[in-house]
C-alpha positions in Angstrom: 26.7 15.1 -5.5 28.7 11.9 -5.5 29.7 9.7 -2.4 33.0 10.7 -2.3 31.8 14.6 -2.2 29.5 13.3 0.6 32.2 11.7 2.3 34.6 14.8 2.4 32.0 16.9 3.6 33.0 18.6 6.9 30.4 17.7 10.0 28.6 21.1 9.9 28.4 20.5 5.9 27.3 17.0 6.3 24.6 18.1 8.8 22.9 21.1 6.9 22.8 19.0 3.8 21.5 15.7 5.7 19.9 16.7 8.6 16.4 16.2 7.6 16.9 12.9 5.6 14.8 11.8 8.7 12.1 14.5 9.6 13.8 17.3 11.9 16.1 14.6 13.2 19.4 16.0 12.8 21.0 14.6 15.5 20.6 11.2 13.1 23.5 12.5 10.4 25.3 13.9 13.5 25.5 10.6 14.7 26.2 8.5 11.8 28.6 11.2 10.4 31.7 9.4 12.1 31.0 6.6 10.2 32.4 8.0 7.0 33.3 6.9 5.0 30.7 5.3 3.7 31.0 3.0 0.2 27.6 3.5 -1.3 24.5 5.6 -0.7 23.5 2.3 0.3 26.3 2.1 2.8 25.0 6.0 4.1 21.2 4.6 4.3 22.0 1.8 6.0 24.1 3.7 9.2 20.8 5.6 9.6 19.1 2.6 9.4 21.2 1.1 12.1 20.8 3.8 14.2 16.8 4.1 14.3 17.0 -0.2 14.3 19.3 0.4 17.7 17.0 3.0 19.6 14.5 1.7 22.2 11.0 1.9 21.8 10.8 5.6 23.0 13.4 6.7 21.0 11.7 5.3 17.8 8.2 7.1 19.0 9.9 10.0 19.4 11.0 10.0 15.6 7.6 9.5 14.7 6.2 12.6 16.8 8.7 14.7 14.5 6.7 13.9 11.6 3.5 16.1 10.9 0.3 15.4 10.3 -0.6 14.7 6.5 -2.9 17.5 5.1 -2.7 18.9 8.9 -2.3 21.9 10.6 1.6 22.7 9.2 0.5 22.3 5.7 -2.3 24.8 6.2 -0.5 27.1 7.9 2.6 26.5 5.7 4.8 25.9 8.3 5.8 22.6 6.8 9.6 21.7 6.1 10.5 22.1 2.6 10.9 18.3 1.8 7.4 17.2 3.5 5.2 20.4 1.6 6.9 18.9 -1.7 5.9 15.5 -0.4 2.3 16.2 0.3 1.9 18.0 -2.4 3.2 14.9 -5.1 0.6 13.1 -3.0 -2.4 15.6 -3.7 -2.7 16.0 -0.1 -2.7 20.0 -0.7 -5.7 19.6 -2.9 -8.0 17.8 -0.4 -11.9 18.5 -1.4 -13.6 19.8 2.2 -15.1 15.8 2.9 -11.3 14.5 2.0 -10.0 17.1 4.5 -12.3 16.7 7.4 -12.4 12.9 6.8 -8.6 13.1 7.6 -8.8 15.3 9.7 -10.7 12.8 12.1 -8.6 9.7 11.2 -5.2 11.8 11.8 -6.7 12.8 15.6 -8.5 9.1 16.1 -4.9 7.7 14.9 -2.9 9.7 17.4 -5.4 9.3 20.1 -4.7 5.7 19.7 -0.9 5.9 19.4 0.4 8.9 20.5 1.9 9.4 17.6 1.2 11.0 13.8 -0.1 8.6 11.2 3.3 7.9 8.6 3.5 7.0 5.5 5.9 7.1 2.9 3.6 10.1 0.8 5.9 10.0 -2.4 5.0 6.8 -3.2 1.6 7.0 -2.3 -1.4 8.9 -3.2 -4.8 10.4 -1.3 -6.9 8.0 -2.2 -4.4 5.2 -1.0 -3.2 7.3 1.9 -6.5 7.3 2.8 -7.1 4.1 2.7 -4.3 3.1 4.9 -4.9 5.4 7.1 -8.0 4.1 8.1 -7.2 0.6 7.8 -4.2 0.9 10.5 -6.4 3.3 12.7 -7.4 -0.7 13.9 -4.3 -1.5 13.8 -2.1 -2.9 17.5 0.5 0.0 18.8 3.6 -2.6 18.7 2.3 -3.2 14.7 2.0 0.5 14.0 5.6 2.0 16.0 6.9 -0.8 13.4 5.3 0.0 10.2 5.9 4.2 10.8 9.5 3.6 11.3 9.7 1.4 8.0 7.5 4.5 6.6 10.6 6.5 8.0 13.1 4.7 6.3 11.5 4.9 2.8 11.0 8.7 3.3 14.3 9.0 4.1 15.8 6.9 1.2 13.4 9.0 -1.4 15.3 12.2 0.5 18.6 11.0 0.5 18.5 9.8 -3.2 17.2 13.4 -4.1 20.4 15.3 -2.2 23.2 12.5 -3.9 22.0 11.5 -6.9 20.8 13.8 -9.6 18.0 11.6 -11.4 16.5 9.6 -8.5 13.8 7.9 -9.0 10.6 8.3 -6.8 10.2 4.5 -6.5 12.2 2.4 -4.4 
């Protein structure tokens, strides 16, 4: 699909199609459907990105809570979206050996004890080891640094997604 197909999509259209370019957020494309129309893909990335840029604090935390745990509870129980159990799965998090799992396992509840909110990270351009890695890294990490980094996280998921939906070869790379 091209912009201009994007851009003559009706709002209900526009919102089953884009309405979880940000994890089972979509009241995001609601919002920045009335922008239309929009010039680029660019030009459609950046209104989301203007949107999560102009929420407070609490409204960006909340995002982050909509995102699940990698290698957690919805991937076991396959109750992941479609887009995220494609995403963990690029990343190897499906194929975890038991130490990798339960070493996760910890770090995802030590992470959200600490922040109240799920570990994020961008899994299509990252894989377990590294995911790993991070993850414990930013478990030391200061709130304020880490509500930052998972909406930037956010952003690069969602770019990966909407590149996938408009264009037909996107690359898995920003």
């Amino acid at each position: 699909m091209d912009i201009a197909t994007v851009n003559e999509l009706p709002y209900e259209d526009f919102v089953n199609i884009f309405g979880n370019v940000v994890e089972k957020c979509p009241i995001i494309t609601a919002a920045v459907w009335s922008r239309r129309p929009f010039g680029s893909l660019n030009a459609l990335e950046a209104a989301i990105s203007e949107f999560i840029d102009a929420l407070p604090e609490s409204g960006k935390e909340g995002i982050l809570r909509c995102l699940p745990d990698l290698a957690g509870r919805d991937l076991q129980n396959g109750t992941l979206t479609r887009e995220s159990r494609e995403e963990q799965a690029r990343a190897g998090m499906d194929a975890l050996s038991s130490e990798e799992a339960s070493r996760m396992a910890r770090l995802n509840e030590e992470y959200k004890e600490r922040f109240g909110f799920p570990f994020v990270i961008c899994a299509r351009m990252n894989d377990k080891e590294n995911i790993l890695r991070q993850l414990t890294e930013r478990c030391r990490s200061e709130r304020q640094v880490e509500r930052a980094r998972g909406v930037e996280e956010v952003k690069k998921i969602c770019r990966l997604r909407l590149q996938a939906l408009v264009l037909s070869d996107a690359p898995n790379k920003l």
